[in-house]
N, C-alpha and C positions, 0 to 999 in steps of 0.2 A: 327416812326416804326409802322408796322399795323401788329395786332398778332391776331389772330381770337382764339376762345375759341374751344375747340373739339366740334363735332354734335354730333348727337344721334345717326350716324349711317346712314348707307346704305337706299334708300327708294327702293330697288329694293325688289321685291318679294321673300319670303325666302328661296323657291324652288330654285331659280338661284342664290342664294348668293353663293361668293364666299369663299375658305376653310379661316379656318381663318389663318392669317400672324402673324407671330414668330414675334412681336415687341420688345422684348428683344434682335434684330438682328441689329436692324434698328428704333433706338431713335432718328437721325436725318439724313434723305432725302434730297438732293435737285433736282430739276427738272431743266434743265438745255435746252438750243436751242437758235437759229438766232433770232431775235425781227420777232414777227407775228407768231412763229410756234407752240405755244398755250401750252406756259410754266404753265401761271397763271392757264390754264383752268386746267390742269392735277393736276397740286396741288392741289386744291381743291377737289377733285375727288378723290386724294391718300388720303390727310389727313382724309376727310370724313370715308374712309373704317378703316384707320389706327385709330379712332378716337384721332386723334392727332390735336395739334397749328399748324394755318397757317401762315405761316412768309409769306410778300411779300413785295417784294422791291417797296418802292416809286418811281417812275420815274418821272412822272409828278411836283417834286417838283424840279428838276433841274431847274433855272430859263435861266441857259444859253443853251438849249438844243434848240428852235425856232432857234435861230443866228445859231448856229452850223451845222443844217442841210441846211442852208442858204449858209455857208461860212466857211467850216471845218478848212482849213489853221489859217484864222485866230483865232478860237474861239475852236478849240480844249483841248489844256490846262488847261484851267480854266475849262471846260466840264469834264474833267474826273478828274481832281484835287474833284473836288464837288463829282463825283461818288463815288470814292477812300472813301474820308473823312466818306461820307454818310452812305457805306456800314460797314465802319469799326465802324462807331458810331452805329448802327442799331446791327453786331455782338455783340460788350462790353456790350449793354444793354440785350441782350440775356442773357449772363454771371454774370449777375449783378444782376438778377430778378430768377436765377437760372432754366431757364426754358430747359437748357440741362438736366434738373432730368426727364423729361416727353417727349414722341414723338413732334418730329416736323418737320414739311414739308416746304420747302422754296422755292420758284419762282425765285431762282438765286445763285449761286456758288461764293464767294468772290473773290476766286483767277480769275476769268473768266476777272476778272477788266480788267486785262493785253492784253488779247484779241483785248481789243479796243483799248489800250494806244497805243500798236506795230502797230494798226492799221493805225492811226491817228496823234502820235505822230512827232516829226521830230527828229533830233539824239541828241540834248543836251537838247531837254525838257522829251527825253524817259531817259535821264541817270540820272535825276534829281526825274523823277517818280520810276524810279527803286529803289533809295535808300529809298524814302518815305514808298513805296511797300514792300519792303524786311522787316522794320522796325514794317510796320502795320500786316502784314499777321501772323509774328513770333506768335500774338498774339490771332489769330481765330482760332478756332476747325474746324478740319477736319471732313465733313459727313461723316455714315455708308456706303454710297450710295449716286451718283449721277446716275439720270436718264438723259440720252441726248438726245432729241427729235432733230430729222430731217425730212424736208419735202422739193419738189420740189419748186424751186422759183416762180412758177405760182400759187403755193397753200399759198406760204407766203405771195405776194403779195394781195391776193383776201381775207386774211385776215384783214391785215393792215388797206385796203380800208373798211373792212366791218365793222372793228371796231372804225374808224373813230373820231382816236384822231389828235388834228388838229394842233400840235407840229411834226406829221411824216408827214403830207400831202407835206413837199419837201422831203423828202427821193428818194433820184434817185437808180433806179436798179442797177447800178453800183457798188455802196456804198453797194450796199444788199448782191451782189453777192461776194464781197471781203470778207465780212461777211463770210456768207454760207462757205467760203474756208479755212478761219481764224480757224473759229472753229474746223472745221475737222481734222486741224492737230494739234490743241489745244489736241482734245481730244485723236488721235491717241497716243498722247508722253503722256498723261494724269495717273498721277498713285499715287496719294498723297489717293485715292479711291478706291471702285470696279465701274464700269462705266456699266451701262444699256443704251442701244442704242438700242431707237425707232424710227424704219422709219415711217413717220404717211403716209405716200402718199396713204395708203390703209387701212387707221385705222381715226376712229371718234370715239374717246373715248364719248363726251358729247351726243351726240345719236346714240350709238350700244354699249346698256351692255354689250355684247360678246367681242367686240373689248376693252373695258378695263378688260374684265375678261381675258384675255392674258397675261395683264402686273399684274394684282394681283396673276394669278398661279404662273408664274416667279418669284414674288418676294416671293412666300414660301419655294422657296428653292434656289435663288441666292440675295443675292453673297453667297459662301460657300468658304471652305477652298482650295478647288481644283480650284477654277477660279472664279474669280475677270474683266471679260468681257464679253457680253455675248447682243447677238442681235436679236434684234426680229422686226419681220415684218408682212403686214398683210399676207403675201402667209406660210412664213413658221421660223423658232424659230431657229436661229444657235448659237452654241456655240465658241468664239476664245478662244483663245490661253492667258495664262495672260502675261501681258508684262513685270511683274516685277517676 
């Protein structure tokens, strides 16, 4: 499990500092999107303001993940079976270390497991992970707040490429784009949360303070009791409808 200690704080100029955020709202965050669309980078970035723990999920420790994007049929399974297990051990030691007493920011959503399983799975090794799933999830804490980043497939991919880890270098479009689609209506039915949906396609939170001062205004006053949805982009700030 990789848990960062809080920073010191913002190095942006004090003048441009953002209001401060109601952390009594939001003691635990997760940043949520398609692989490449720059989940880790915003976490960092939240926790830092929030000064809060940075949770991030290990990926690179899947040892069946290289085969996987090789050959999904075959090596699926045991690919998310490892995810599954990993995520939920990474959760219990959250809970274990009491670290739900203090803010935390996290680069991934547990329940989002499913996303891939439905993805990938076939029909008796999805009925087999559902029971697994049902039994593990009974037992993770639900965030204050997920944040859902989305971006154009040409922005995800020129990601991927640029951060040049070499377990995705077979990743086929294809595969991305069923992705991209997975989620969307993941998050559409999405309601165990309040959900923040960022469109990035016009936003560089790591270079334009402005562009993350968007989502730190935002979060000074949502989620609230009136709506639990709520989206922001770089042209303009809407508000939905709550779905529960």
């Amino acid at each position: 499990m990789t848990v960062a200690p809080p920073s010191n704080g913002s190095t942006a100029d004090a003048g441009d500092a953002p209001a401060a955020l109601p952390l009594e709202r939001l003691r635990y965050v997760t940043v949520e999107g398609c692989i490449g669309v720059g989940k880790t980078t915003l976490t960092h970035l939240l926790s830092r303001h929030l000064s809060g723990h940075t949770v991030l999920e290990v990926v690179e420790e899947n040892p069946f993940l290289p085969e996987f994007y090789r050959d999904k049929v075959a090596h699926a399974f045991k690919t998310q079976m490892f995810f599954l297990l990993s995520r939920f051990k990474q959760q219990e030691a959250l809970v274990q270390a009491d670290l739900f007493s203090r803010t935390l920011v996290s680069d991934y959503l547990f329940d989002k497991d499913r996303i891939f399983a439905e993805l990938t799975l076939n029909a008796s090794e999805l009925s087999l992970y559902e029971q697994i799933f049902r039994a593990l999830s009974s037992k993770v804490r639900s965030p204050d707040l997920v944040v859902y980043l989305h971006a154009p497939m040409e922005v995800i991919l020129e990601r991927i490429e640029r951060r040049g880890r070499s377990f995705e270098k077979d990743i086929d479009r294809g595969y991305l784009e069923a992705l991209v689609e997975a989620y969307g209506r993941f998050f559409r039915t999405f309601d165990a949360a309040p959900v923040l949906t960022i469109d990035t396609a016009d936003l560089n939170f790591p270079e334009n303070e402005r562009d993350l001062d968007v989502v730190l205004r935002t979060l000074s006053s949502f989620p609230n009791e009136r709506a639990r949805r709520h989206l922001v982009t770089g042209e303009r700030d809407q508000r939905q409808p709550s779905l529960v």
